[in-house]
C-alpha positions in Angstrom: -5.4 71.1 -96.1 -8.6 72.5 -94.8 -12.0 73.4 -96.6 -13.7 76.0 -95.4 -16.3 76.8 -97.3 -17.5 76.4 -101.2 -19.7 78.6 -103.3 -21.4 77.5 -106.2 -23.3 79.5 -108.7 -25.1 77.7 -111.8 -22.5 74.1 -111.5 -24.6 71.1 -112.4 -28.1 71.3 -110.7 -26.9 73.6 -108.4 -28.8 77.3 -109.0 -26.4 79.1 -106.3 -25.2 77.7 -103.1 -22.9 78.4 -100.0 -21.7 75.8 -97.5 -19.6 76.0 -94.7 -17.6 72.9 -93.5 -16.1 71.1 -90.5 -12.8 70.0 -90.6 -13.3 67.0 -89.7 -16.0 64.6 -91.3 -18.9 65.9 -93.5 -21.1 64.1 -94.7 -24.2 64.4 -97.9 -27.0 62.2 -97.5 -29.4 62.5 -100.3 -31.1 60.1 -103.3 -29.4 59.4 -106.1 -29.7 62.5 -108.5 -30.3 65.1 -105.9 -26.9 66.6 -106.6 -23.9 65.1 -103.8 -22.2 63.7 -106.5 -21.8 67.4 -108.1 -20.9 68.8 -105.0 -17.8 66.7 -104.6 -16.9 67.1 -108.2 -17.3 71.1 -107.5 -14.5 70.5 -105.2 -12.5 68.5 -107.1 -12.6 70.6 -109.9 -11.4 73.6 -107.8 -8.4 71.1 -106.8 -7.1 70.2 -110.1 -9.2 72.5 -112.9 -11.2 69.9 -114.6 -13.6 67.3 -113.9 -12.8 63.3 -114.5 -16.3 62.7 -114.6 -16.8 64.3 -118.4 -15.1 65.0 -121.7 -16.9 68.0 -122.4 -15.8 70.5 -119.6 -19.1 72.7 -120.5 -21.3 70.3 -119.6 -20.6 71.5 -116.1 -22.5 74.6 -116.6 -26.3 74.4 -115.7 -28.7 73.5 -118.2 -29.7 77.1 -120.0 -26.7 79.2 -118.4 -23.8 80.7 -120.3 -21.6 80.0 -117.5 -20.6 78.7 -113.9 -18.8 80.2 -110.4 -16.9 78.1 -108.1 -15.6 79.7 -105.3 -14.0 78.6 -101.7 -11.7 79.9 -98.9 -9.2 77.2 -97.3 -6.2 76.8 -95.3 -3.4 75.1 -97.6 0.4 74.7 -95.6 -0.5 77.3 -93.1 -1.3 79.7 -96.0 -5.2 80.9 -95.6 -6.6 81.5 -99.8 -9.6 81.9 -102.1 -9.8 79.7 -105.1 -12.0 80.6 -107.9 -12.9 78.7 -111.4 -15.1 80.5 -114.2 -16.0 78.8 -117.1 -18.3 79.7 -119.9 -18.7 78.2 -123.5 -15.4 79.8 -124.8 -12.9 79.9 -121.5 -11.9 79.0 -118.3 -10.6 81.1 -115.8 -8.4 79.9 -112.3 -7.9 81.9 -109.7 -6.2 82.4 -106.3 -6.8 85.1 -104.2 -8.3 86.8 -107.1 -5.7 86.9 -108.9 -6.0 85.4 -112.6 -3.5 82.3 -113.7 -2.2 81.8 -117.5 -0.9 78.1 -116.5 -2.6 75.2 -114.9 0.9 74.4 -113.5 0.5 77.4 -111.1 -3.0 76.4 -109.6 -2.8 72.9 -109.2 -1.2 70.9 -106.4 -2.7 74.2 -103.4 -5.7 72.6 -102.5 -4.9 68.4 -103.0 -7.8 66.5 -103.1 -8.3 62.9 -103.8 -11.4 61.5 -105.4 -13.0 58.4 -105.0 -16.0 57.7 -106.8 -17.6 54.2 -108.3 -15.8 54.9 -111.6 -12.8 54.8 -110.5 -12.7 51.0 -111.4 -12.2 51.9 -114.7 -8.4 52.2 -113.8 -8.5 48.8 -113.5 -11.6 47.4 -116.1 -10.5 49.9 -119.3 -7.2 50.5 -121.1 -4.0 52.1 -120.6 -5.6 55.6 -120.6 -7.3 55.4 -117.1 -3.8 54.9 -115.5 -2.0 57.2 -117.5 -4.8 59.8 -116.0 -4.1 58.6 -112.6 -0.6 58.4 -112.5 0.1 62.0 -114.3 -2.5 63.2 -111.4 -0.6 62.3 -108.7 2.8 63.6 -110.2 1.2 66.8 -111.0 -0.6 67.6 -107.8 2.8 66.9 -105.9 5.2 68.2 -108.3 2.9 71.4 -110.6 6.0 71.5 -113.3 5.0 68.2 -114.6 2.2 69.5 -116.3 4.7 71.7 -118.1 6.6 69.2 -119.2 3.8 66.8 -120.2 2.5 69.7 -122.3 5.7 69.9 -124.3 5.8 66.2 -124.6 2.2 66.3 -126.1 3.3 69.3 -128.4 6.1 67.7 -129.5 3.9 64.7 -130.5 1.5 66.5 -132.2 3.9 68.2 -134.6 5.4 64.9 -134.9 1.6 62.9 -135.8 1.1 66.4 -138.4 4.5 65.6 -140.0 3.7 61.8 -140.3 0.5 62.5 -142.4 1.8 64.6 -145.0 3.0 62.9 -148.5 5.9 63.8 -149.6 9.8 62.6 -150.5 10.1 59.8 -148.2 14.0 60.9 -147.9 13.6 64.5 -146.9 10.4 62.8 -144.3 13.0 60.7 -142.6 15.3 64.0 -142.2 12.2 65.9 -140.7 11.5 63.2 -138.1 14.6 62.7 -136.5 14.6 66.0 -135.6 11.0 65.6 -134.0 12.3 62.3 -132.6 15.3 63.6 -131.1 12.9 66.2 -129.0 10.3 63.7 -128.2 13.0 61.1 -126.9 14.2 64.2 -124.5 10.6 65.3 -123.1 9.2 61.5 -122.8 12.0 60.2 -120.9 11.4 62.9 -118.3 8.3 62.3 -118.2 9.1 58.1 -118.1 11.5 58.7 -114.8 8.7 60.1 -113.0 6.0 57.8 -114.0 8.6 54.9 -113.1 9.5 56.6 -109.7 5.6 57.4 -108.3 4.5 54.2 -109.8 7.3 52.4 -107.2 5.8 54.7 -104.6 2.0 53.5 -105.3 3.7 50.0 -105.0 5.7 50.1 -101.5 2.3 51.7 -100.2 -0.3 49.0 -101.4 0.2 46.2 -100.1 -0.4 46.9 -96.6 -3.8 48.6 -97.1 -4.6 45.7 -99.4 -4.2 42.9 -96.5 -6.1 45.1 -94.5 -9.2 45.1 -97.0 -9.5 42.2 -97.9 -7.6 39.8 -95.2 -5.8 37.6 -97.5 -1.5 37.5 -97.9 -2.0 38.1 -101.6 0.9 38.8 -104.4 0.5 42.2 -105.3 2.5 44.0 -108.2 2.5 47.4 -109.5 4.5 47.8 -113.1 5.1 50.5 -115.3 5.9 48.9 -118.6 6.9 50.3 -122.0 7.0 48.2 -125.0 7.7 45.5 -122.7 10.2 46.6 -120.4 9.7 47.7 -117.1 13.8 49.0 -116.0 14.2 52.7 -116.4 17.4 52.1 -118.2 15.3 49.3 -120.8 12.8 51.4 -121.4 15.0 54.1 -122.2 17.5 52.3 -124.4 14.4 50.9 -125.7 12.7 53.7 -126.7 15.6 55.3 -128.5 15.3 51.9 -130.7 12.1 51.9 -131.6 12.4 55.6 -132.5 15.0 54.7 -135.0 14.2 51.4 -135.7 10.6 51.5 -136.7 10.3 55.4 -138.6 8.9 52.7 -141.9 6.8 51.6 -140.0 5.2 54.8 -138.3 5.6 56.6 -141.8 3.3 53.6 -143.3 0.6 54.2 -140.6 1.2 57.9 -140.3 0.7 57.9 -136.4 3.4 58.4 -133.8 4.1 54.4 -131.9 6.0 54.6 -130.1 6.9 56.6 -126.5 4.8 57.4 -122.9 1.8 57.7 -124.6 1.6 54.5 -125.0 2.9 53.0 -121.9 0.8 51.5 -119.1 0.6 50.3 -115.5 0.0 46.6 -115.2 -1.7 45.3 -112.1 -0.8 42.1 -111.1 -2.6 40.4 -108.3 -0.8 36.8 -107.8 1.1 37.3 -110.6 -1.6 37.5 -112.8 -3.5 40.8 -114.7 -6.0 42.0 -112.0 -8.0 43.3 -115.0 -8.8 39.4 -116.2 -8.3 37.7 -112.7 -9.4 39.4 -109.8 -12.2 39.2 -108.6 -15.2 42.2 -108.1 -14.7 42.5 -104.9 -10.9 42.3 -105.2 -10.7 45.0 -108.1 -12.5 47.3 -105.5 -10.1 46.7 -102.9 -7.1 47.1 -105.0 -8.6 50.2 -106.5 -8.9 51.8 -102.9 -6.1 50.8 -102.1 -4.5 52.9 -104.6 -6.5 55.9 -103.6 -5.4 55.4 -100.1 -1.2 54.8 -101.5 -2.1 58.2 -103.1 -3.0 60.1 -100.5 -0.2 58.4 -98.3 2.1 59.9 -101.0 1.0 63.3 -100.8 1.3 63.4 -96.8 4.8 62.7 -97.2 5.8 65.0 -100.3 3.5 67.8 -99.1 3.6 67.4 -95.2 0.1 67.3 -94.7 -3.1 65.4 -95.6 -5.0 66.4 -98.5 -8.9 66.3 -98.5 -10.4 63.1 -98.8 -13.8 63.2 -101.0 -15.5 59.7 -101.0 -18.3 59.7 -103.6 -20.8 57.2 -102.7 -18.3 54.2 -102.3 -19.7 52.6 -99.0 -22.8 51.0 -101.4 -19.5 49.5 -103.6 -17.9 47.7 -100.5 -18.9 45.3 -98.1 -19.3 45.4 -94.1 -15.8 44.4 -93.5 -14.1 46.8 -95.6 -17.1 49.7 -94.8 -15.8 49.0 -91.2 -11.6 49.1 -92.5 -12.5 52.5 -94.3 -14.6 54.2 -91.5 -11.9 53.4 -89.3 -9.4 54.8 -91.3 -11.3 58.3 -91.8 -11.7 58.8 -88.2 -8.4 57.9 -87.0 -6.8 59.8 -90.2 -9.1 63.0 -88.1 -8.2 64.7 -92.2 -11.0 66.7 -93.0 -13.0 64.5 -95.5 -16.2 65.1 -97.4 -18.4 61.8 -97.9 -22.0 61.9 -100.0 -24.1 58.6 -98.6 -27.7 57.8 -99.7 -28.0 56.7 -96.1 -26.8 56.6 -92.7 -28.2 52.9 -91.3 -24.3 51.2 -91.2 -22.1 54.3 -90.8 -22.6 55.2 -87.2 -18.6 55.6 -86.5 -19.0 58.5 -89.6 -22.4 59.8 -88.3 -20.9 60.6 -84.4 -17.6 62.3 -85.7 -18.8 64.5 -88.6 -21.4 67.2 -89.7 -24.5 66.1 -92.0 -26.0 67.5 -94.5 -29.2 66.9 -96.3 -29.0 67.0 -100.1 -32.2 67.1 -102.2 -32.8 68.6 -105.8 -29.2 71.0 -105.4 -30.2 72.9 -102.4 -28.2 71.5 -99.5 -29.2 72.1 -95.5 
C-alpha cells in the first residue's frame, strides 16, 4: 500500500489542502490543535469510510460548510487508484476511480490503514463495545463481505428488538420470535466463527511484540467469550439455548440478550483482566501491541503492508518502547504517516522520513 498524495477541501480546520508523500516515513510536527490529528483521520477515513474519533459523522465538515472533499491517488496490490469521500448533512458518497459505490463492502479493505491514536486505550479502559469495533475492523478490512453479513445480523436484530416491544398475545409473540430467532442464530454464528478465528490470530501475534515492549515474560491471553464460553462449539450450542431458553425473559425486558452483540474480548495479562490489573504503562504496551498483531495480520491475508498512521503516541510511551517502535517503523521501510509535537528524541524517524510543518490547517 502506497499513499501518494491526499486532497482535502473544507475536513476539520482544513480550508483546502494538497500534499504529496514519501513512501517511506512522513512525519507532522505541529502544536496541539494545529490540525495533524485531522490529517491522519482524513486518511483513515478514506481507508474505511468513517471516522472513530466521532459519533456524528458531520461534525467532520468545517465549521460553516455544507460539505467536505477528500481525495487521494495510491498504489494498492500493484493496482494504481483515486479514492474519493463526499459528505454533506444528508449523504455520503465513496468513490474509486470516480466511480460511485452503493455498499461500504465494495470500498473498504483497497487502501488498509491502521490507526493508532491515544484513544485507542479505550479498547482496553471501556466496555465490550471498543473491542467489538476493533475486531469487526480488522475482519472487514481483510475480508469486505463481513460488513454484509454484519449488516444482516444487525437487521435481523432490529426487527427482532421492534417485535420484542410490541404488546400483544404472548402465544402468537413466542410464534413470531422464533422465527426471528432462527435467522439471528444463522447470521450471528457467522459472524461468531470469524470473531473467534481473528481474535486467535491477534493472540499467536501478541506476545512477541509484548516482550519486546515492555521486557518482562508475562502471561498474555486473548479470549473471545460469549455468555461465558469461549469454544466455538460452546458458544454455539450455547447460543441456541439461551435463544430458546430465556424468550420470558427477553419478552419481560423487551430487548434482544442474547447473541454477538453482546460478546466481548477479555484481556488477560497474568491471568488476570488487564482492564483492572495492568498497569498504565502495561495497558499501552498491550494496546500497541494489538495494533502491531493487526497490521501483522493484514501482511499476511493481503500480501503487503498496509499504511501505518501513528497519531501522536510517542508522548504516551516511554524511551525504551519510543526506541522498540522507531525501530520497528524503519526496519518495517512501510510507508507510515506520524504527527509529533516535536522532534528532540525521534532522530532515527527524523533521518529516514519527510517533515512537515503543521500550523492552523495549512501544512508545508
Amino acid at each position: 500500500m502506497q499513499l501518494y498524495n491526499l486532497e482535502l477541501r473544507d475536513f476539520r480546520n482544513y480550508k483546502e489542502e494538497y500534499i504529496e508523500f514519501a513512501p517511506g516515513v512522513n512525519i507532522f510536527i505541529g502544536n496541539n490543535g494545529q490540525g495533524k490529528s485531522n490529517l491522519l483521520e482524513a486518511v483513515n477515513y478514506l481507508s474505511v469510510g468513517k471516522s472513530p474519533r466521532i459519533k456524528l459523522q458531520t461534525d467532520l465538515i468545517r465549521w460553516g460548510c455544507d460539505k467536505f472533499l477528500l481525495k487521494a491517488a495510491c498504489q494498492c496490490a500493484d493496482r494504481s487508484l483515486t479514492m474519493e469521500s463526499h459528505m454533506n448533512r444528508e449523504k455520503k458518497v465513496l468513490k474509486i476511480n470516480g466511480v460511485p459505490l452503493k455498499k461500504l463492502s465494495e470500498y473498504i479493505g483497497t487502501l488498509v490503514t491502521v490507526f493508532f491514536y491515544p484513544d485507542d486505550l479505550n479498547l482496553l479502559k471501556k466496555g465490550p463495545t471498543e473491542r467489538r469495533k476493533f475486531i469487526d475492523q480488522l475482519i472487514s478490512q481483510n475480508k469486505p463481505f463481513y460488513i454484509s453479513m454484519l449488516n444482516t445480523y444487525l437487521k435481523i436484530l432490529k426487527q427482532k428488538n421492534n417485535l420484542l416491544r410490541q404488546r400483544g398475545d404472548v402465544a402468537a409473540l413466542k410464534s413470531q420470535l422464533q422465527i426471528w430467532n432462527e435467522q439471528l442464530f444463522q447470521a450471528g454464528s457467522r459472524i461468531i466463527e470469524n470473531r473467534l478465528l481473528y481474535t486467535g490470530s491477534l493472540r499467536e501475534n501478541m506476545a512477541e511484540s509484548f516482550y519486546y515492549l515492555f521486557g518482562e515474560n508475562q502471561e498474555l491471553e486473548l479470549i473471545y467469550q460469549s455468555c461465558g464460553k469461549s469454544d466455538y462449539h460452546d458458544i454455539v450450542d450455547n447460543f441456541a439455548q439461551q435463544l430458546e431458553n430465556h424468550m420470558d425473559q427477553e419478552i419481560e425486558q423487551r430487548t434482544a440478550l442474547y447473541g454477538p452483540h453482546r460478546d466481548d474480548i477479555l484481556v488477560l495479562l497474568n491471568g488476570r483482566p488487564a482492564r483492572y490489573f495492568a498497569s498504565q504503562g502495561q495497558q499501552r504496551a498491550l494496546v500497541l501491541s494489538m495494533k502491531l498483531s493487526e497490521m501483522e495480520i493484514i501482511i499476511r491475508e493481503k500480501g503487503e503492508p498496509p499504511l501505518l498512521l501513528l497519531d501522536d503516541i510517542f508522548s504516551e510511551l516511554d524511551e525504551i518502547r519510543q526506541d522498540f517502535l522507531m525501530n520497528y517503523i524503519v526496519a518495517a521501510g512501510q510507508q507510515t504517516l506520524v504527527s509529533l509535537t516535536h522532534l528532540d528524541t525521534m532522530k532515527d524517524l527524523r533521518n529516514s522520513g519527510q517533515i512537515f510543518r503543521v500550523r492552523n490547517g495549512v501544512i508545508n
